[in-house]
DRENZA-186140 format. One line per field, with one value per residue (C-alpha): residue in three letters; x, y, z; residue number from 1. Coordinates in steps of 0.25 Angstrom, whole numbers. Layout:
<sites>
resn = (ala;...)
u = (X;...)
v = (Y;...)
w = (Z;...)
resi = (NUM;...)
</sites>
This chain:
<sites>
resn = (unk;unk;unk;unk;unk;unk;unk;unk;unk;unk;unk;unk;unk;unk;unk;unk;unk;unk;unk;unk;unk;unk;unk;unk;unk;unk;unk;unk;unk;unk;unk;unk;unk;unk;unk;unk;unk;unk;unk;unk;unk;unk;unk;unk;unk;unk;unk;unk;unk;unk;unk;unk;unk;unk;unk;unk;unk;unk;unk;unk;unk;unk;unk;unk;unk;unk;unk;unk;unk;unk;unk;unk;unk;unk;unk;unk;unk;unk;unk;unk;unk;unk;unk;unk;unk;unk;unk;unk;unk;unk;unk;unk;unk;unk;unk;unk;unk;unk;unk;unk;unk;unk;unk;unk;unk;unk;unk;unk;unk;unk;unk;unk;unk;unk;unk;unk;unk;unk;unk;unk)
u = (-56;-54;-38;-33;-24;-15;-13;-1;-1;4;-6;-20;-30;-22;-23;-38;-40;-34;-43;-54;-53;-46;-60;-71;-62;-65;-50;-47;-39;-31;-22;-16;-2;4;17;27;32;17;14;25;19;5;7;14;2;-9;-4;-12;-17;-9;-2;-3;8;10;24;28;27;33;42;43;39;30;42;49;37;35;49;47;34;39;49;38;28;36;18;15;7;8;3;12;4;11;9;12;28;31;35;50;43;33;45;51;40;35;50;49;36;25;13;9;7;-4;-3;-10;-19;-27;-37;-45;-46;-30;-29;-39;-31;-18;-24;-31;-19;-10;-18;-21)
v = (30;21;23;9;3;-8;-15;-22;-31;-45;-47;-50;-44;-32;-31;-35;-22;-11;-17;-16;-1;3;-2;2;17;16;12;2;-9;-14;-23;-31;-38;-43;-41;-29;-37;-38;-26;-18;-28;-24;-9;-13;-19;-12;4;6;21;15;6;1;-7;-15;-14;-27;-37;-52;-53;-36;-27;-13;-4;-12;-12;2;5;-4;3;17;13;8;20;33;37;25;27;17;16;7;-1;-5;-11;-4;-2;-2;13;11;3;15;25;17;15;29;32;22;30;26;35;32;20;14;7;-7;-11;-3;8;13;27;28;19;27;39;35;33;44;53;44;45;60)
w = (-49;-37;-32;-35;-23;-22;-8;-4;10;12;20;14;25;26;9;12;23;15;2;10;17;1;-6;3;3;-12;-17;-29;-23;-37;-29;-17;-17;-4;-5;-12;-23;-26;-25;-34;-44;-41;-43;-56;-62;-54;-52;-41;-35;-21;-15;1;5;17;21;26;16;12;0;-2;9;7;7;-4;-14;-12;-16;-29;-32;-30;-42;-51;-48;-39;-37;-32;-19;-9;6;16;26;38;50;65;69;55;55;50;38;34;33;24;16;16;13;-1;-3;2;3;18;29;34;47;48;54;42;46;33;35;37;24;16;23;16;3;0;5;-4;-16;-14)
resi = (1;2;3;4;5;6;7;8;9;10;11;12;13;14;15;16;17;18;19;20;21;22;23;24;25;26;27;28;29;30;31;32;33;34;35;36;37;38;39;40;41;42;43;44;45;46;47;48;49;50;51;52;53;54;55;56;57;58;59;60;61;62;63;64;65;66;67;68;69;70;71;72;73;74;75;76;77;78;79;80;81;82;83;84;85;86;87;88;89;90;91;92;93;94;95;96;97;98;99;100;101;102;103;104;105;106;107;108;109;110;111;112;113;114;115;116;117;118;119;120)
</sites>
């Protein structure tokens, strides 16, 4: 069975890039939400595999919903995305418990890379 992954980015092209590398890499993309309220409310309904969260986001940040997640699911697997010079950011996240980082602009194999280490 396909690892089912829920993508979370306010920005439509970059939800459209990570699709893309996620399905032709043989993933299940069960989801997309483009900000973090959104995106505690899809887990809640979807309980995807994965979750890869853009840190910066309108209404609730990356950081934010992944604390809110982790209290509804202390397993949940979730890969922050950021952007260059956000260094201070991705402590943080990896502190509330993220899994790992990528760094946009994506490259497949390093997305495909954190995934599979992510899911084990």
């Amino acid at each position: 069975m396909a690892n089912r992954i829920l993508i979370v980015d306010d920005a439509a092209f970059m939800r459209m890039m990570i699709r893309d590398i996620l399905t032709k890499n043989g993933y299940e993309v069960c989801g997309e939400a483009n900000d973090g309220a959104q995106a505690i409310e899809k887990f809640k309904e979807l309980r995807p595999d994965l979750i890869t969260m853009d840190i910066t986001m309108p209404e609730m940040d990356g950081i934010q919903a992944l604390k809110e997640i982790k209290k509804i699911d202390g397993n949940a697997k979730v890969i922050m995305c950021s952007a260059m010079g956000q260094q201070a950011m991705v402590i943080d996240a990896i502190q509330a418990g993220a899994k790992d980082f990528i760094v946009k602009p994506f490259q497949a194999d390093r997305v495909i890379e954190a995934i599979k280490k992510t899911l084990g």
